[in-house]
KEDO-367166 format. One record per residue (C-alpha): x, y, z; residue in three letters; residue number from 1. Coordinates in steps of 0.05 Angstrom, whole numbers. Layout:
((X,Y,Z),'Ala',NUM),
...
//
This chain:
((-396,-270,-274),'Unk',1),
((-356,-337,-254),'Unk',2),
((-354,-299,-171),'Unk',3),
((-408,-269,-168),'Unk',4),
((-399,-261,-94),'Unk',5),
((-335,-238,-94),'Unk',6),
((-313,-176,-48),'Unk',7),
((-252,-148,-83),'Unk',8),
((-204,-115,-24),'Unk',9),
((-208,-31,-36),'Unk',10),
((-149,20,-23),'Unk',11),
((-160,89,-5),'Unk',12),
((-103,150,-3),'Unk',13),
((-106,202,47),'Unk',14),
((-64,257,73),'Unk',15),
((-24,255,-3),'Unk',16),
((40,300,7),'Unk',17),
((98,301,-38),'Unk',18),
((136,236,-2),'Unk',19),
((82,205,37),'Unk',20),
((15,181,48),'Unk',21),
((-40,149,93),'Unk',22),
((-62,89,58),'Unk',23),
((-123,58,79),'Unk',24),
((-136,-16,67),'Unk',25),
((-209,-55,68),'Unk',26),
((-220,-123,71),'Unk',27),
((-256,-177,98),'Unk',28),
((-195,-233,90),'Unk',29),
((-160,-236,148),'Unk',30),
((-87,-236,156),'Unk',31),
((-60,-207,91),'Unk',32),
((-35,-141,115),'Unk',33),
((39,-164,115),'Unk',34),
((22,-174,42),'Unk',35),
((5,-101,24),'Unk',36),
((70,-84,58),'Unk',37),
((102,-129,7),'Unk',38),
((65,-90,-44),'Unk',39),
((85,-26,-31),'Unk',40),
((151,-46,-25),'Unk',41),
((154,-80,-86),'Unk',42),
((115,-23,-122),'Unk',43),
((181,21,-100),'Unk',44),
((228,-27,-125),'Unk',45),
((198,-39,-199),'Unk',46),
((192,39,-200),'Unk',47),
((262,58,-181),'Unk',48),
((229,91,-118),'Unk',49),
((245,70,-51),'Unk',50),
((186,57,-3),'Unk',51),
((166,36,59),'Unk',52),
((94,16,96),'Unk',53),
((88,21,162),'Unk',54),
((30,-7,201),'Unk',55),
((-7,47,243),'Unk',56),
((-69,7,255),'Unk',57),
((-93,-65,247),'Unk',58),
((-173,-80,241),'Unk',59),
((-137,-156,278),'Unk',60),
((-125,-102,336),'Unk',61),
((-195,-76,327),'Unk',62),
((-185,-22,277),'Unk',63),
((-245,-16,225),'Unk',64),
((-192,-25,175),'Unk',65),
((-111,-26,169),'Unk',66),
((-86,29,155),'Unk',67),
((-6,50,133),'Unk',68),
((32,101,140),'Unk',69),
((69,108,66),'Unk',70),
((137,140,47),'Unk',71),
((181,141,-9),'Unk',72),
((236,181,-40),'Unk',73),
((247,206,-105),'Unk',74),
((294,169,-157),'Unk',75),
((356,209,-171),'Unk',76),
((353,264,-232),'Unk',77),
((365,223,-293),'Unk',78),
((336,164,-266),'Unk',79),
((291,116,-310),'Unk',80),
((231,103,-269),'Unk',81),
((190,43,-293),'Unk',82),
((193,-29,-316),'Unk',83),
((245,-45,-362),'Unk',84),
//
C-alpha cells in the first residue's frame, strides 16, 4: 500500500426521507467542511437535482463530528438526470 497510514474521511446517512437527509461527516483533517458543502452542491448540479447542505454541527465547535442537514428537489418529469 503506497499510505499505509492513511485515514480515508467516512460519510454516514441518517434520517433518509424522500427530499432530505442527515448526513454525517468523520474526519480527522480539520477545516474541510465548507468542502463537503461544495460537494453536495455540486453532486445536485451534475445530477440535474438541486441541493443544499446546511451545517447543523461542527466537531471545530466541539461536535464529535459535522454533521448536515441535506435537501434537494426532484428534477422536473422528463428531465435527464446524470452526466452528459
Amino acid at each position: 500500500m503506497i499510505y499505509p497510514n492513511l485515514a480515508p474521511p467516512r460519510f454516514e446517512c441518517h434520517d433518509i426521507a424522500d427530499t432530505s437527509m442527515s448526513l454525517h461527516y468523520f474526519t480527522h483533517r480539520p477545516g474541510l467542511t465548507d468542502f463537503v458543502v461544495g460537494i453536495v452542491q455540486g453532486l445536485g448540479k451534475l445530477y440535474n437535482t438541486p441541493a443544499t447542505a446546511n451545517i447543523v454541527a461542527m466537531k471545530t465547535a466541539g461536535a464529535d463530528h459535522d454533521i448536515f442537514a441535506v435537501n434537494w428537489t426532484h428534477p422536473e418529469k422528463g428531465a435527464s438526470v446524470g452526466p452528459a
